[in-house]
C-alpha positions, 0 to 999 in steps of 0.5 A: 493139248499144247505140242511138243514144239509149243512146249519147248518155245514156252521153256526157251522164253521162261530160260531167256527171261531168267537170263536178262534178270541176271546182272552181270558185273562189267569187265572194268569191274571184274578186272578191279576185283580180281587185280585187289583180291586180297588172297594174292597180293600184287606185292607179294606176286613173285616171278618165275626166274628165267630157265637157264640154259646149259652151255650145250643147250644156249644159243650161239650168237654169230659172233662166238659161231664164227670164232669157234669156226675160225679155230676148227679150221686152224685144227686142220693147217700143218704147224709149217703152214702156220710159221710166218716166213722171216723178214729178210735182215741187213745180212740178207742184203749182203749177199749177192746170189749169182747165177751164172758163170760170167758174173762169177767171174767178175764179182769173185775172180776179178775182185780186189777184195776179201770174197767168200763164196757159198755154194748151198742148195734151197732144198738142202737141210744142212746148207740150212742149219748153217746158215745162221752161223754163216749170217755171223760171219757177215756181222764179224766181218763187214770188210768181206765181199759175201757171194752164194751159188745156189744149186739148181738145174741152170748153175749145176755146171758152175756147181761142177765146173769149180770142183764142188763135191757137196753141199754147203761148201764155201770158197775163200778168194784172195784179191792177190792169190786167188781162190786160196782155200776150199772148204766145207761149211756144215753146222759141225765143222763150221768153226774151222772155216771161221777161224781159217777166214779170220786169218785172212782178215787179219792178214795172217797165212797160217800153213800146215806143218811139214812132218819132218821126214827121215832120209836115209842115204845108203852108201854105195860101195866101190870096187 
């Protein structure tokens, strides 16, 4: 009687021999079938189309990242932090800031010209609104010598000493008659002080009319 070991040795040579009697095509071979099997045809193959990507889906490249970082960045800066500041213009140029009261002395008082002194301050938003219209004069007349006091803690007593009650306000200085005229330089009022400084210009003094005034002469009696 054979064992149960011999018999299964006997079934796994019997299966082995079955195996090596068996031709299996090469890889070349197979790789030839299947790459001309006629029910796909290699011309025939369509491809898939690439998966498009929503715009929320697509990747950012770092250049796009870094622009639309630029712009959520400029979303947070005030709009008076975006301005520009102005270039100083030629009538910048021509106005000379004083300080103190020895040069007022000698670029206003002691002057042989035409002078106009303006007294402003940087934190006032009238004296700013003005300013443009003040730059014109300096455009209009170019014969006229251009001075401005600021006001702050170190010329307030220049401010006070000369009997300036506001700002802006402005000085009109005649090399023969001195400071002949004091006025106010808001953007409502602005025209009178340009028509006051064209008369001077023109060499014209224009004075304001008397009112005729009535007297009455009361009789006295005489005993």
């Amino acid at each position: 009687m054979v064992s149960s070991r011999h018999r299964h040795l006997a079934t796994l040579l019997a299966m082995l021999s079955i195996h090596n009697s068996i031709s299996f095509p090469t890889s070349q071979a197979f790789l030839t079938t299947t790459t001309h099997s006629p029910s796909i045809p290699i011309h025939q193959s369509k491809s898939r189309k690439p998966t498009q990507l929503s715009a929320v889906e697509s990747p950012m490249r770092p250049i796009e990242d870094e622009q639309e970082k630029d712009k959520s960045r400029s979303r947070l800066i005030p709009n008076f932090l975006r301005r520009r500041p102005s270039q100083p213009t030629e009538e910048d140029s021509r106005i000379q800031t004083i300080d103190t009261l020895s040069a007022y002395k000698d670029q206003v008082v002691n002057q042989n010209e035409l002078v106009v002194v303006r007294f402003y301050a940087p934190w006032c938003k009238s004296c700013k609104a003005s300013f443009p219209q003040f730059k014109q004069l300096i455009s209009k007349y170019p014969e006229v010598k251009y001075v401005q006091v600021p006001l702050t803690k170190e010329t307030a007593y220049i401010h006070e000493g000369l009997g300036v009650p506001s700002v802006p306000y402005a000085h009109i200085y005649h090399p023969e008659g001195g400071l002949v005229e004091e006025k106010k330089i808001n953007k409502r009022v602005f025209g009178e002080f340009a028509e006051t400084l064209d008369w001077y210009v023109r060499g014209e003094c224009v004075l304001p009319e008397e009112e005729d005034a009535d007297f009455e002469v009361e009789e006295e009696g005489f005993q």
